[in-house]
N, C-alpha and C positions, 0 to 999 in steps of 0.2 A: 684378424684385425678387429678391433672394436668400435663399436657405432659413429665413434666419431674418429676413424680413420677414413683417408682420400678415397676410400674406395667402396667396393658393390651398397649401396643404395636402394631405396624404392625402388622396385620396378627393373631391378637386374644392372642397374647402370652405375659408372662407376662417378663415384661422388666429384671428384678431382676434371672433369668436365661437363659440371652442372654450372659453370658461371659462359661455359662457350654455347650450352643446350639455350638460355636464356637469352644472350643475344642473338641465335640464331629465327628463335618467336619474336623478338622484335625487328627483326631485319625483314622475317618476312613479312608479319603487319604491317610495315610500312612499306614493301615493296606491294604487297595485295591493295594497299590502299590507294597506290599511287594506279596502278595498274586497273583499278577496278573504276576510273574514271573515263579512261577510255575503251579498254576489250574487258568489259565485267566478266565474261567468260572465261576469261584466262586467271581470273585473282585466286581462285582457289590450287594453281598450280603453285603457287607459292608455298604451303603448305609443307613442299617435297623438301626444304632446306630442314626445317626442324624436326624432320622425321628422319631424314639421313643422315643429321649431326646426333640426335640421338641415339639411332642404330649404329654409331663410327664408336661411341663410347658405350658399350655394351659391354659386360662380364661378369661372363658365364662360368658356373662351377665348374672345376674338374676334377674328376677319379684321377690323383695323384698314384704313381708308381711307390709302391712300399717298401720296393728290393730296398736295403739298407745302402746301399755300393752304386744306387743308380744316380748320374748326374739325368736331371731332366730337362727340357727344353724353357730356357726364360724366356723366351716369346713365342707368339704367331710367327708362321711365314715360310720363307723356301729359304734352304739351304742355298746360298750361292757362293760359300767360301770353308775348302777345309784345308787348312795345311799346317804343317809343323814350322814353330820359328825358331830359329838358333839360339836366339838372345830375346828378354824381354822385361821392360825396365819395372814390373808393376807384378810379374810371378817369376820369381827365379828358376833359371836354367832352362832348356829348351821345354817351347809351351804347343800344346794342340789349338790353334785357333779357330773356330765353328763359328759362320758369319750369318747372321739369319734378316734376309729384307724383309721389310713391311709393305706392304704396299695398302693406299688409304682402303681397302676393303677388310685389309687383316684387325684382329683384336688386337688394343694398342697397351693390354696392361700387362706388366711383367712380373713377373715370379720368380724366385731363389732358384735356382738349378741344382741345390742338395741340402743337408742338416748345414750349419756353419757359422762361426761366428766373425760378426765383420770387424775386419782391420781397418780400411778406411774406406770411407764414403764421398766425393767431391765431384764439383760441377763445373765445369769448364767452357768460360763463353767462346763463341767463333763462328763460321757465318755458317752455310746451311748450303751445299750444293746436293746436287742430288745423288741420292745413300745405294744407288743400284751402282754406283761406280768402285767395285773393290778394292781397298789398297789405297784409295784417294781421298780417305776421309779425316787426316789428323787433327785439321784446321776445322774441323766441324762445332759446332756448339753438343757438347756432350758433357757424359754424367760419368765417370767411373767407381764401382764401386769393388775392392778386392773382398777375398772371404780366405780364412782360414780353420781346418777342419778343429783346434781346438782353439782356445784362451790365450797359449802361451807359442803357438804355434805361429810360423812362417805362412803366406800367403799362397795357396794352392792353383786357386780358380780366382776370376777376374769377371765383370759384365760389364759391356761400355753399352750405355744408350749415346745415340747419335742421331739429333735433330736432322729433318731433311728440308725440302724447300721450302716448304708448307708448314712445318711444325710451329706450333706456337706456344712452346717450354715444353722441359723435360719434369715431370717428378718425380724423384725419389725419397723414400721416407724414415730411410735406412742411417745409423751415425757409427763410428768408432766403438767398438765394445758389443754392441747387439747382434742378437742370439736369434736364428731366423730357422725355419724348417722347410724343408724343402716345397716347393711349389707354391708357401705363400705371397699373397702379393706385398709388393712392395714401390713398384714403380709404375709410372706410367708417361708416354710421351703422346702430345695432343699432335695429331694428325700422320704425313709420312713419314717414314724414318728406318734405323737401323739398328741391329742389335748383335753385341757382339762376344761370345763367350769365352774365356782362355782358361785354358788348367794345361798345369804341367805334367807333361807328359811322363815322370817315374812313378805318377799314379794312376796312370791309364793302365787299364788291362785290356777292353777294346771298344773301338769306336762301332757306334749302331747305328749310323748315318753317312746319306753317300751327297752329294752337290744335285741339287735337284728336287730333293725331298721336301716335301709339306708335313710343316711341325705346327705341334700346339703347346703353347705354354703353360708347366705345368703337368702334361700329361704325357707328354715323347719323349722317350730314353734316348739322351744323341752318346752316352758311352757308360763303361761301365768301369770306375775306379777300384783301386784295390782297398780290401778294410784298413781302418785307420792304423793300425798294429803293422803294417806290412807294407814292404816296398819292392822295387823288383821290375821286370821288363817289360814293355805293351805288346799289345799282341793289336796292331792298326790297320785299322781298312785299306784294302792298297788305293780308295779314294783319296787318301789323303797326300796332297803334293808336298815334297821336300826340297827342290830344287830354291837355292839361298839367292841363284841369280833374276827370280823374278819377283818384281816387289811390291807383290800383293803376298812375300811370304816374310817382309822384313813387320816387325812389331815397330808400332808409332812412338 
């Protein structure tokens, strides 16, 4: 990205939450002030707001995977969703969907999950319940952005960012047409929230993640697609659920 993209900044932090770092110094000066009239001892605790909204928007380099064939992880957080969907209106034909929660400690910027060039990009308002609830989230305020592995090509892979209760916007920086490499950034969602990965499964060869796992964006292989020359069978973690009757495995 270039100096005047949303992101890494002075001091390691990502630009695209330098206008919430800003009100969070003056929220506390003026709680330290108010504060420091009666327990002055206490005023310098205020401090911890703008040190922890700084620390909340942090990002950090990562040694991106070079395997040509690896999808890698577009965000922070834990695995708490893998399974196969029969149908899905935004990647054709049955898709692997990889669910990864945030929770407000995790790094909140995200990155491409492989080379690819984007099909389409778009932001969907909706309210904000909270994103640990699998399968519950259609209605959420979210971002989706699909990718295809060439120009002329069909949509392979999908990332949905999905605001949570707390969240206050999503960005993404990504349009129609553009040409993205894997693990750089391009998104970001201010506070908690969810992220959600799909690729179709006739270009999976296998999945490298099981429900539970701690991923880093950018840097964790969650499978391994076949080259773009080739098509052919997965070879799937048996973590992954298929059963069509539960609907946290129906696509939104």
């Amino acid at each position: 990205m270039s100096a005047r993209s949303p992101f890494r900044g002075p001091l390691g932090l990502a630009r695209a939450g330098f206008a919430q770092i800003g009100w969070s110094l003056v929220w506390a000066g003026l709680g330290a002030a108010v504060t420091a009239l009666a327990w002055p001892a206490l005023a310098p605790t205020w401090l911890a707001l703008p040190i922890f909204v700084a620390w909340f928007f942090r990002d950090p380099e990562r040694v991106v995977s070079e395997h040509a064939d690896a999808v890698v992880s577009p965000a922070d957080g834990r695995v708490d969703d893998l399974a196969e969907i029969e149908a899905c209106p935004f990647v054709e034909g049955r898709v692997l969907r990889i669910g990864i929660y945030l929770s407000l400690f995790s790094v909140h910027v995200q990155r491409a999950p492989c080379d690819a060039t984007v099909v389409s990009s778009a932001a969907r308002a909706g309210r904000r319940v909270a994103t640990h609830r699998v399968g519950e989230l259609d209605g959420n305020e979210q971002h989706l952005t699909t990718f295809a592995r060439a120009a002329t090509a069909p949509a392979f892979a999908a990332v949905r960012q999905i605001a949570g209760p707390v969240a206050r916007g999503i960005v993404n920086v990504l349009g129609p047409g553009d040409r993205i490499v894997r693990g750089a950034r391009f998104g970001l969602i201010r506070f908690g929230s969810r992220v959600e990965l799909y690729l179709a499964l006739d270009v999976v060869r296998e999945v490298l993640v099981r429900r539970g796992d701690r991923v880093r964006a950018g840097a964790s292989p969650l499978a391994m697609i076949e080259p773009l020359a080739n098509s052919g069978s997965i070879a799937t973690s048996s973590a992954v659920g298929s059963s069509t009757s539960d609907p946290r495995t129906q696509c939104p």
